[in-house]
C-alpha positions, 0 to 999 in steps of 0.5 A, spaced: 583 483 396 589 486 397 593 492 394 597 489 389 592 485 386 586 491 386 592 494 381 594 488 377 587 487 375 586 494 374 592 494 370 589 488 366 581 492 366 585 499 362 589 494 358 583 491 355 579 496 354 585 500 350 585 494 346 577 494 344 577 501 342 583 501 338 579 495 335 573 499 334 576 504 331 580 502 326 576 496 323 582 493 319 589 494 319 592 498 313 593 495 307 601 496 304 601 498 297 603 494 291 610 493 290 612 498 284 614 493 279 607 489 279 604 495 278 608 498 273 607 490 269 599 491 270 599 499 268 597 502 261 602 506 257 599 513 257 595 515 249 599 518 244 595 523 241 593 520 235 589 515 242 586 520 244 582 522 238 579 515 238 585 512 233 589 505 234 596 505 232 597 500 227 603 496 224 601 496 217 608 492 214 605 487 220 599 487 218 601 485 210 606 480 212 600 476 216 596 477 210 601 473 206 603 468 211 595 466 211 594 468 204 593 460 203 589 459 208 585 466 207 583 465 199 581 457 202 576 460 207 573 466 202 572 460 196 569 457 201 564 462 202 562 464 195 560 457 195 555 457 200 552 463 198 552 460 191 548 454 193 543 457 197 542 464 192 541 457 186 536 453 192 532 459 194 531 462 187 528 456 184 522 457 191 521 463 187 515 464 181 518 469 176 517 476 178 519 474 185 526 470 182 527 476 178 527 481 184 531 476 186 536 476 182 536 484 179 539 484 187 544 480 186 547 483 180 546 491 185 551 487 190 555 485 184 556 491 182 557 494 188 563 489 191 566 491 184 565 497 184 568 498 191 574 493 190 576 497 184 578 503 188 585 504 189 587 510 195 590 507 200 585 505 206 586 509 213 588 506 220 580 507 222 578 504 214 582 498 216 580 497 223 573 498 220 574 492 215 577 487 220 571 488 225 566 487 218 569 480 217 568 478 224 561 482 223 559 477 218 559 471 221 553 473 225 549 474 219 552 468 215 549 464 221 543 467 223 536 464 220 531 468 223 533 475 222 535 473 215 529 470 214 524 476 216 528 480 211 527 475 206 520 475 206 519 483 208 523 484 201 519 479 196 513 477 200 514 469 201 508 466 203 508 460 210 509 455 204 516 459 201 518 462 209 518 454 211 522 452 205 527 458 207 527 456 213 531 449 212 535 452 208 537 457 211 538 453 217 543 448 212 546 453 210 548 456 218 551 448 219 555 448 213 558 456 215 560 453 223 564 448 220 567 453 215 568 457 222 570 451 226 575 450 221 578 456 220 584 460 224 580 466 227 586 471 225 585 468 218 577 470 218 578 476 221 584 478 214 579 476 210 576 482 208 584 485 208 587 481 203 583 483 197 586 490 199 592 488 201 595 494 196 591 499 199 593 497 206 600 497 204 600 504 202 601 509 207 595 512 210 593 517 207 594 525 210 588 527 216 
């Protein structure tokens, strides 16, 4: 082997051997960062303060005109509602001897009065009451759907007999078919304004002072 060969494949040898350590070391090439608009596209407003506490903000001239624009479509989806309740409280009373219907009926004079009692107050609502009232709306759908748990509460509350739960049960689960087609049917943001519009007054008002 002569002399300018031994170098040329020495030369060859050093360079392959840097090449394998840099590729050990460096297990991948760095990473450029993102360019700064696509970053500030996807980057998240800092909190006011009012955020910081666990508040939204809230537009509430907004919110009172989507509450108008689907007034219709909104007093439709709650009519909707109060009539099914109305046929199953009606069948599931007539399930039940004396007492039991009684006991029934004494509970659905409370709730009554319970929602006239609330639907008379007239302060303004706060920014969490009424973020609170659009979560209860979306809220009800599970239980207006849900046959088991109701039927457990049934029997617990006026001690149903298998006879009276079996003949719940198919109530129950007619009455869920006909809550998912109501559901189907309705815009989401029209259940989800639904518990608001009766208290459309009271969201209009400014928030009341912390």
């Amino acid at each position: 082997m002569n002399q300018r060969l031994f170098v040329a494949l020495i030369t060859v040898a050093v360079f392959i051997a840097g090449y394998v350590a840099r590729w050990v070391t460096e297990p991948g090439p760095a990473v450029p960062p993102a360019p700064v608009a696509l970053a500030q596209e996807f980057a998240r407003p800092a909190p006011s303060s009012g955020e910081r506490r666990g508040e939204r903000q809230l537009d509430r001239a907004r919110l009172v005109a989507e509450i108008h624009k689907l007034r219709p479509q909104i007093e439709a989806y709650s009519a909707r509602m109060q009539e099914i309740d109305a046929e199953f409280d009606r069948e599931f009373a007539q399930l039940l001897p004396p007492a039991q219907r009684e006991k029934y009926l004494a509970s659905q004079r409370r709730y009554a009065e319970r929602d006239a009692k609330r639907a008379a107050k007239r302060e303004p609502l706060s920014n969490e009451e009424i973020q609170r009232e659009q979560e209860r709306s979306l809220t009800w759908v599970y239980f207006k759907v849900t046959v088991t748990p109701r039927l457990e509460m049934l029997t617990r509350d006026y001690g149903l007999d298998e006879t009276q739960q079996a003949a719940a049960r198919s109530l129950l689960t007619l009455r869920r078919s006909k809550f998912l087609s109501l559901f189907d049917s309705t815009p989401h943001l029209s259940i989800r304004l639904s518990g608001l519009a009766p208290l459309i007054e009271r969201v209009a008002a400014p928030a009341p002072p912390r």
